[in-house]
C-alpha positions as CSV (number, residue, x, y, z in Angstrom):
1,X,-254.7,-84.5,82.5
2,X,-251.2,-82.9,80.7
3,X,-250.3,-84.5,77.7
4,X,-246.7,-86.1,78.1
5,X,-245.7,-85.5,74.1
6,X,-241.9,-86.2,73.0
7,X,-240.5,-84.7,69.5
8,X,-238.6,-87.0,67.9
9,X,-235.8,-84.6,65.6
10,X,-236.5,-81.3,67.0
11,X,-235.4,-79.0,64.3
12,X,-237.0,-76.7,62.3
13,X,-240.3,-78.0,62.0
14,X,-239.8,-79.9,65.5
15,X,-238.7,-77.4,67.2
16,X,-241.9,-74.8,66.4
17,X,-244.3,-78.2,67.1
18,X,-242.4,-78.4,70.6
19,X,-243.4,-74.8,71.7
20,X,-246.8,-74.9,70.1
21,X,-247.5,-78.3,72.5
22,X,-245.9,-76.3,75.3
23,X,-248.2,-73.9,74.6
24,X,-251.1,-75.8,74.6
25,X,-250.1,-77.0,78.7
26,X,-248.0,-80.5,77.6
27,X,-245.4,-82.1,78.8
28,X,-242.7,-81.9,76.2
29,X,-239.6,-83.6,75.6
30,X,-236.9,-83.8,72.8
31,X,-235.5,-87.1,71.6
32,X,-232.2,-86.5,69.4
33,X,-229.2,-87.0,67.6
34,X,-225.8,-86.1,69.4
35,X,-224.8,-82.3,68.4
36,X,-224.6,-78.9,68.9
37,X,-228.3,-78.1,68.0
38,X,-229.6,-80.4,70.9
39,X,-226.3,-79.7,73.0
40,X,-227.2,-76.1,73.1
41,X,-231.0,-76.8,73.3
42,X,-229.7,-79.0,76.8
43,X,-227.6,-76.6,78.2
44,X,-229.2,-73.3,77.0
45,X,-232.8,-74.1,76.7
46,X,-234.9,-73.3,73.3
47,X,-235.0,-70.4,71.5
48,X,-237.9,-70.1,69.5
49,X,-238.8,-66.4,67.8
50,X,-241.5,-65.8,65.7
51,X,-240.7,-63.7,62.4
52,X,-244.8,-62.6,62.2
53,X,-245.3,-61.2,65.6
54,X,-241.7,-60.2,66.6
55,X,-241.7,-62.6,69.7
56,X,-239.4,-64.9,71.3
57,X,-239.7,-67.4,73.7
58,X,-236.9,-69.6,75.3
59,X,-238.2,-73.0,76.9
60,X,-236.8,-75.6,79.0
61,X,-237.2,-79.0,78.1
62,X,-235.8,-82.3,79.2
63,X,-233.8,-83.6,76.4
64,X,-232.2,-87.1,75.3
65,X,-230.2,-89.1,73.1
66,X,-231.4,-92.2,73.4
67,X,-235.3,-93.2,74.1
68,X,-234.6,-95.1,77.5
69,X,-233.8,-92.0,79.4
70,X,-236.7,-90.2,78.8
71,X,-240.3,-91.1,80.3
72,X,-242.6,-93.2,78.2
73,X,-245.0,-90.1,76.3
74,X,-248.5,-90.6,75.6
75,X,-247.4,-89.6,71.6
76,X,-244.2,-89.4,69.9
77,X,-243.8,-87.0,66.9
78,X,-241.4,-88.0,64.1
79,X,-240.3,-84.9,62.5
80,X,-237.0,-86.1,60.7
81,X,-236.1,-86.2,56.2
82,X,-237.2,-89.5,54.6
83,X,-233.8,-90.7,54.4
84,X,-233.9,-90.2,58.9
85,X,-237.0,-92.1,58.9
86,X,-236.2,-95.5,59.7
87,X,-233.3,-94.5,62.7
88,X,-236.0,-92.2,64.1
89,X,-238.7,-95.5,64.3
90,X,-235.7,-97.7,65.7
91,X,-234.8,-95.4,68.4
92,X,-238.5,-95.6,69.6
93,X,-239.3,-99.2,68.8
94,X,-239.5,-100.2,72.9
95,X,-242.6,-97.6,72.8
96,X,-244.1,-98.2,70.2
97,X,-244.2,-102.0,71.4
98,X,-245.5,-100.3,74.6
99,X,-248.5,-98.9,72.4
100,X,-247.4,-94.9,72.4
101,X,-249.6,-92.9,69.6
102,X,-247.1,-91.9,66.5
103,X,-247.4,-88.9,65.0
104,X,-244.9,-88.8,61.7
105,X,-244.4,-85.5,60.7
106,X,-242.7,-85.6,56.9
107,X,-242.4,-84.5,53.4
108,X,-242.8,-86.8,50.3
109,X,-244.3,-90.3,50.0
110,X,-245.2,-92.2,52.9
111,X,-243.9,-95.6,53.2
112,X,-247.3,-97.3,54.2
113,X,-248.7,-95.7,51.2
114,X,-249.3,-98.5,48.8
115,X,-251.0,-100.4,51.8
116,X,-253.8,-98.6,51.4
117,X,-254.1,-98.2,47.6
118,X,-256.7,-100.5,46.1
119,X,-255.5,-100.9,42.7
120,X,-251.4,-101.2,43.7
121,X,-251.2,-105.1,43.5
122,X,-249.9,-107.8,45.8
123,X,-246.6,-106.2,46.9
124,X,-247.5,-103.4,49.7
125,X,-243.6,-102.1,50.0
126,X,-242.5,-98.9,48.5
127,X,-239.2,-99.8,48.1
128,X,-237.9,-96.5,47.2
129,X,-238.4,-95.3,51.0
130,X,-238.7,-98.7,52.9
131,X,-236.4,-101.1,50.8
132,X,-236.2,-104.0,53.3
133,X,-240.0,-103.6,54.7
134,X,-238.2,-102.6,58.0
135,X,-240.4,-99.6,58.4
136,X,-244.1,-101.0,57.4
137,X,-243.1,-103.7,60.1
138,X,-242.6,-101.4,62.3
139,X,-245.3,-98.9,62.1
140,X,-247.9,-100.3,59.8
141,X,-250.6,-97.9,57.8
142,X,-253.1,-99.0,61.3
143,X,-250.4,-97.9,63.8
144,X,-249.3,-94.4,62.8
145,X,-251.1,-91.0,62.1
146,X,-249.8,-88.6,59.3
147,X,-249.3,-85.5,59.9
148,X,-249.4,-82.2,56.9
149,X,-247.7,-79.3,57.7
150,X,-248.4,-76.2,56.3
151,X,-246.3,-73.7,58.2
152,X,-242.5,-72.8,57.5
153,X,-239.7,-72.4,60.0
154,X,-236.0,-72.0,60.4
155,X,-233.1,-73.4,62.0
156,X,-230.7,-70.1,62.9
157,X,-228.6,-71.9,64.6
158,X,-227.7,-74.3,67.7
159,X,-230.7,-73.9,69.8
160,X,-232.4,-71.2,67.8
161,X,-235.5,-71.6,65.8
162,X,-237.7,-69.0,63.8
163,X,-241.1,-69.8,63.3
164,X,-241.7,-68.0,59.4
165,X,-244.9,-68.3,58.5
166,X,-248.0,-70.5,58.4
167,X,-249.8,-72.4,61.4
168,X,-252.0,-75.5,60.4
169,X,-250.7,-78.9,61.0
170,X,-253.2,-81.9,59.2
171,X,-253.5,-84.8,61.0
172,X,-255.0,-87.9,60.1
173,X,-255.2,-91.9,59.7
174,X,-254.0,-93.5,56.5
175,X,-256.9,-95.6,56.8
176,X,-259.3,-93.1,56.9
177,X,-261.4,-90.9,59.0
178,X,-261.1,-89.3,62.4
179,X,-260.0,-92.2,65.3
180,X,-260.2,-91.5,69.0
181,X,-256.2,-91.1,68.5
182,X,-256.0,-87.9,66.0
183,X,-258.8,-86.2,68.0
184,X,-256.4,-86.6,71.4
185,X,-253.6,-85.2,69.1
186,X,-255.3,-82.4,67.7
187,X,-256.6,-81.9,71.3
188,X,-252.7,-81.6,73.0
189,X,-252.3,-78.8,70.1
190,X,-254.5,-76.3,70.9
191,X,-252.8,-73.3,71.5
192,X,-249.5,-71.6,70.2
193,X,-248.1,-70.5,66.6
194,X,-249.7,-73.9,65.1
195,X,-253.0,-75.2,65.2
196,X,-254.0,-78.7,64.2
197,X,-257.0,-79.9,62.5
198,X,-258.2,-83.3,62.1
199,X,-257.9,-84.6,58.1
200,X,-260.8,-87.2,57.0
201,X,-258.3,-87.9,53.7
202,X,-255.0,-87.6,54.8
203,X,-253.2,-89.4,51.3
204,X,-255.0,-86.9,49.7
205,X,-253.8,-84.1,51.8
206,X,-250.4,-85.4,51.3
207,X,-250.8,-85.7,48.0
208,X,-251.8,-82.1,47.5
209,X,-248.7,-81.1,49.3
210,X,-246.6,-83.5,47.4
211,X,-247.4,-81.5,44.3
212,X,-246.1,-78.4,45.3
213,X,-242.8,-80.1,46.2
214,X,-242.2,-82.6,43.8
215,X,-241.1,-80.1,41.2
216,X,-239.9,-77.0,42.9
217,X,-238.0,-78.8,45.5
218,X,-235.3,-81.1,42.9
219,X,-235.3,-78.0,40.4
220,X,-234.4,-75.6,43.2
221,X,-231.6,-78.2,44.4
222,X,-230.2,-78.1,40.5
223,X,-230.1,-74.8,40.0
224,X,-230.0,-72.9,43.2
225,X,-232.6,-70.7,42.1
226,X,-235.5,-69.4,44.4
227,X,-239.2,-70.2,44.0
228,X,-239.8,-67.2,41.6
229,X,-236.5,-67.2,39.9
230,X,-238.1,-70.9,38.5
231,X,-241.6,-69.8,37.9
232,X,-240.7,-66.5,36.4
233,X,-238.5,-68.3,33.5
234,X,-240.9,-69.7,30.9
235,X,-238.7,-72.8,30.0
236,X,-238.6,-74.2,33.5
237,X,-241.7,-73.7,34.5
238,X,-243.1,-76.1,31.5
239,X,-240.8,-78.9,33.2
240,X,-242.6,-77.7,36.4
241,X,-246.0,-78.1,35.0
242,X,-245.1,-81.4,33.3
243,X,-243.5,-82.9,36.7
244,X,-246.7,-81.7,38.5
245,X,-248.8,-83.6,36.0
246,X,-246.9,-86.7,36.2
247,X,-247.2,-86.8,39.4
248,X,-250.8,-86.3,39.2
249,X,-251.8,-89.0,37.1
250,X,-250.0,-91.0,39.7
251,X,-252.2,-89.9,42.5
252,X,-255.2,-90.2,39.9
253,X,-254.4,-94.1,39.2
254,X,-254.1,-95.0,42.9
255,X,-257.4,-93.0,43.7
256,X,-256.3,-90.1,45.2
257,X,-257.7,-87.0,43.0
258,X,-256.5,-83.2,43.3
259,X,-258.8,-80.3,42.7
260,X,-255.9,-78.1,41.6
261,X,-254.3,-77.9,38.1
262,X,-250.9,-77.1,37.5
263,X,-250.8,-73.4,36.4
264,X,-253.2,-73.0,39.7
265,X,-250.8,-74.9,41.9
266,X,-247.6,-73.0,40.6
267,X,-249.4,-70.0,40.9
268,X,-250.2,-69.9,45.0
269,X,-246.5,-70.9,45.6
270,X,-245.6,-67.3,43.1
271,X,-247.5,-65.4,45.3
272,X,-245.5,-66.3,48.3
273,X,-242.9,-64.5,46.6
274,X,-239.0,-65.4,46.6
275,X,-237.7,-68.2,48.6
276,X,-235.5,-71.2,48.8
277,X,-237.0,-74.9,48.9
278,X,-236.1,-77.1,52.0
279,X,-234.1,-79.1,49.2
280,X,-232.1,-76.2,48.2
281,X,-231.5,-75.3,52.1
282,X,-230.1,-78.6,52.8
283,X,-227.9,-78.9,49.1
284,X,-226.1,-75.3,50.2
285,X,-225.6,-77.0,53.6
286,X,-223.9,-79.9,51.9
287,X,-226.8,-82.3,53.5
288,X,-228.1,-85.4,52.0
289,X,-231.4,-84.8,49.8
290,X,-234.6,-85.9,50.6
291,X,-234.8,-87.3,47.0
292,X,-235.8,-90.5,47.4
293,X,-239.3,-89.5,49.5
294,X,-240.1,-86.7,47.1
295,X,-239.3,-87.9,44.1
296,X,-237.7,-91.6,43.3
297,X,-241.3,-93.0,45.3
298,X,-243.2,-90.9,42.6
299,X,-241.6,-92.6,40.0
300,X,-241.8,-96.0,41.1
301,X,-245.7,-95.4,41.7
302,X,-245.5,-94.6,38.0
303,X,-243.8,-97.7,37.1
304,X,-246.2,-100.0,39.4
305,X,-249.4,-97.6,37.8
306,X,-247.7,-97.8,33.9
307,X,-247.7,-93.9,34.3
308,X,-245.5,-91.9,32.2
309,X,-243.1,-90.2,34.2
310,X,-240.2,-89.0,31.9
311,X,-239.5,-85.2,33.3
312,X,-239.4,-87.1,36.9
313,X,-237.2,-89.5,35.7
314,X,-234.6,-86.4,34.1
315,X,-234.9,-84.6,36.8
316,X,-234.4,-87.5,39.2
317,X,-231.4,-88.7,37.2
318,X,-229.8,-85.1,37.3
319,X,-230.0,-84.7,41.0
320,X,-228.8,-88.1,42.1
321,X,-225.8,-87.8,39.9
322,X,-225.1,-85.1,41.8
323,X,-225.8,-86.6,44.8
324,X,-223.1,-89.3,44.1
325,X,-220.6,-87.1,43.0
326,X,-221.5,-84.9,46.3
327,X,-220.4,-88.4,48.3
328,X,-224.2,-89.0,49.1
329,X,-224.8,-92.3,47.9
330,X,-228.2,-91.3,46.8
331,X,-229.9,-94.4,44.6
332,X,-229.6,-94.0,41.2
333,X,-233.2,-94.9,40.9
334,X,-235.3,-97.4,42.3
């Protein structure tokens, strides 16, 4: 039986997850906001190249504004910013009432995070990313999978995506192990330019992740540096190293352990060679930052935990005052 899969926010990373279920023989949709990316996607079809193999593909797939003109999927992926979250969970609410597998596809802290820590106290809600509780209503730690990407792509322009580099997508339960659910969604993705693979630990696997963006990611968006202009400069990279370790002994005190050290973790993302964060993509586009989800959660885990976090909180501090001044209206720290 085909899959019927619908992306919620098919950009970048949506967009590349739309062919790669394609590929694997599922019904796709798109589910988006009003604009010229999903205008031209509508009238023009997909464009989706690949940068490793020197491919392109251009796919047809029923697209929608709003939820109620589409069919009711068997799994909705949510691959929007933090700050898109809670829109993208409204827009589907009537399905996931209906009980449609979610698949949230995201950077940064997840808001259903604390729910599962055993040592984070009475209060579940991470306010920083979920400041009314709408979104652990909604789509409780139970109810959703998490999903880790580890592949890179790019939005060229309306209705053209390049897949860059990368193809494994985690996917797992915050609760733990491997449900019935994650092995049907790892089974719809079984062919194309990304590959899933079930995760028995997914807040760990986010966690990892996390690390490598929690520093990088703000500096970038300060500076406009690239990955190795940062690492390369001996003075940065220490306020690197030190965010990383803050952030670790955050993951430490609500039992989620990394393997990797700092100088280890800094040094994989060198080796990659020269490129500009997400962040730093959507600061030169004038976008809102995913700040909050990246790095304002982190430090209110330290606060709940009693972790000192002070290059977090400079860092944090910088980049949301230039957030407000941008217009932005970024929290000036929850």
């Amino acid at each position: 039986m085909r899959h019927r899969i619908t992306i919620v926010g098919p950009g970048a990373v949506g967009a590349t997850l739309a062919g790669a279920f394609a590929a694997s023989d599922a019904d796709v949709s798109l589910l988006g906001r009003p604009g010229p990316h999903l205008d031209a996607i509508t009238a023009q079809g997909l464009v989706l190249r690949s940068r490793e193999t020197r491919t392109e593909h251009r796919h047809r797939f029923p697209t929608a504004y709003d939820a109620g003109r589409l069919p009711v999927p068997d799994l909705a992926v949510l691959c929007v910013k933090g700050q898109h979250l809670l829109e993208a969970a409204r827009s589907i609410r009537a399905w996931i009432e209906h009980g449609v597998d979610v698949l949230v596809v995201a950077n940064g802290v997840p808001w259903w995070l604390l729910s599962t820590a055993d040592d984070a106290g009475e209060d579940p809600v991470l306010r920083s990313v979920d400041p009314e509780r709408e979104l652990l209503d909604l789509l409780p730690a139970e109810r959703v999978m998490a999903g880790v990407a580890h592949f890179s792509s790019a939005l060229d322009g309306p209705g053209h995506v390049t897949h860059v580099s990368g193809t494994r997508l985690i996917v797992g339960d915050p609760v733990g192990g491997v449900s019935d659910r994650v092995a049907r969604c790892t089974a719809a993705l079984s062919a194309g330019p990304v590959h899933a693979e079930p995760g028995t630990d997914i807040r760990r696997d986010i966690w990892d992740k996390l690390l490598g963006n929690v520093n990088l990611n703000p500096v970038s968006a300060l500076t406009g540096a690239t990955t190795a202009d940062i690492l390369d400069d001996p003075e940065v990279r220490r306020v690197c190293v030190a965010m990383f370790e803050e952030t670790a002994a955050v993951g430490a005190a609500l039992g989620i352990k990394s393997a990797m050290t700092a100088e280890e973790r800094l040094d994989v993302t060198r080796s990659l060679g020269a490129f500009r964060t997400s962040m730093l993509q959507d600061a030169d586009r004038g976008r809102p930052l995913e700040l909050d989800a990246v790095v304002g959660a982190v430090r209110e885990l330290a606060r709940r935990t009693g972790v000192p976090s002070p290059f977090l909180d400079a860092v944090h501090g910088l980049l949301a005052l230039r957030e407000r001044v941008r217009g932005h209206d970024e929290t000036p720290g929850t």
